[in-house]
N, C-alpha and C positions, 0 to 999 in steps of 0.2 A: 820514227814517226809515232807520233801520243796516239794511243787506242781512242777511237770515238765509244761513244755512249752504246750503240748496239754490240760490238764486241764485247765493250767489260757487259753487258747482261747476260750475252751469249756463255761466256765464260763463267759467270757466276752459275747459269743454269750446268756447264758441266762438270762444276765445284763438287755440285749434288751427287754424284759418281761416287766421292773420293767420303763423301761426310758419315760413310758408316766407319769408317776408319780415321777421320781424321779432325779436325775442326782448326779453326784460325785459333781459336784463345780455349786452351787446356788440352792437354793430351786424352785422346781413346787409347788405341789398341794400337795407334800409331801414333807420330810425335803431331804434336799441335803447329799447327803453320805460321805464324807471328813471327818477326824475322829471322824469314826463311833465306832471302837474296842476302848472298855476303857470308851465307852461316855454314863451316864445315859440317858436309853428311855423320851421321850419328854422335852428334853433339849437343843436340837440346836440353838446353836445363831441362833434370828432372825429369827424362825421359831414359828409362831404361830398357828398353824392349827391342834397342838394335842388334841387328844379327852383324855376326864378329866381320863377314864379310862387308857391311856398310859402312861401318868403324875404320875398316881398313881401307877402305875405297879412295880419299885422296880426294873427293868430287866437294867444292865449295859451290855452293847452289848459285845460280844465274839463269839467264834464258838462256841460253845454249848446253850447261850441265842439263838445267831442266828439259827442254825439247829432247836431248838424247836418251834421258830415262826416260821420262814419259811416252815416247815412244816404243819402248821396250825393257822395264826395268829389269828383269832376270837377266838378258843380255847385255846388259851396262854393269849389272852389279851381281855375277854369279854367287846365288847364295843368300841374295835378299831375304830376308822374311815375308817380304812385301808381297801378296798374294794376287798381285793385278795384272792382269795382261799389258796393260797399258792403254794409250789413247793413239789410236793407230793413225786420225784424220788431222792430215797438217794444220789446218784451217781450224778445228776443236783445241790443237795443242796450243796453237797461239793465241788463240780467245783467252782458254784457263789462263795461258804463264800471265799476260798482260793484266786478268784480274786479279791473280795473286800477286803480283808485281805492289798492287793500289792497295791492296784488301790485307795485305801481310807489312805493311813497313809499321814499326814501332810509332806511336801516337798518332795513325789515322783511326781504325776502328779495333785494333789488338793493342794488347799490353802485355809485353812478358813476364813469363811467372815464373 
């Protein structure tokens, strides 16, 4: 089922969470989100700051990899660097993955660098 219009806003406002660390187009302190669906975990161009446990993890991003991190990254991925508790509310997590879904595919509003 396609997200309606109040979901992906919903999800863009819990984007806001993740934007000290992350952003759709360029890397922080974490990798830049631009596509993200399809792309194995600690693989982003030009992104060097994975922790050896992320590299090693196996997990190619999707709604389903994503829902299970994001729900609890430390225990999907012992060893993360990733400093977040996560998003613990099912209804938040499916908002986010749905607007990152829209907000991260190659030639909608990101470009990979």
């Amino acid at each position: 089922m396609a997200p309606d219009a109040a979901q992906l806003a919903r999800g863009q406002q819990i984007y806001a969470r993740c934007a000290g660390c992350h952003a759709i187009e360029g890397h922080r302190t974490g990798p830049q989100h631009c596509g993200l669906f399809g792309r194995r975990a600690g693989t982003a161009p030009g992104f060097d700051g994975y922790s050896p446990a992320m590299k090693a993890s196996g997990i190619v991003w999707d709604e389903r990899t994503l829902q299970r991190f994001l729900k609890d990254p430390p225990a999907t991925v012992p060893g993360t660097s990733m400093g977040y508790a996560g998003v613990k509310d099912d209804g938040e997590r499916a908002a986010l993955i749905a607007w990152l879904r829209q907000a991260t595919q190659p030639g909608s509003a990101c470009t990979l660098r």
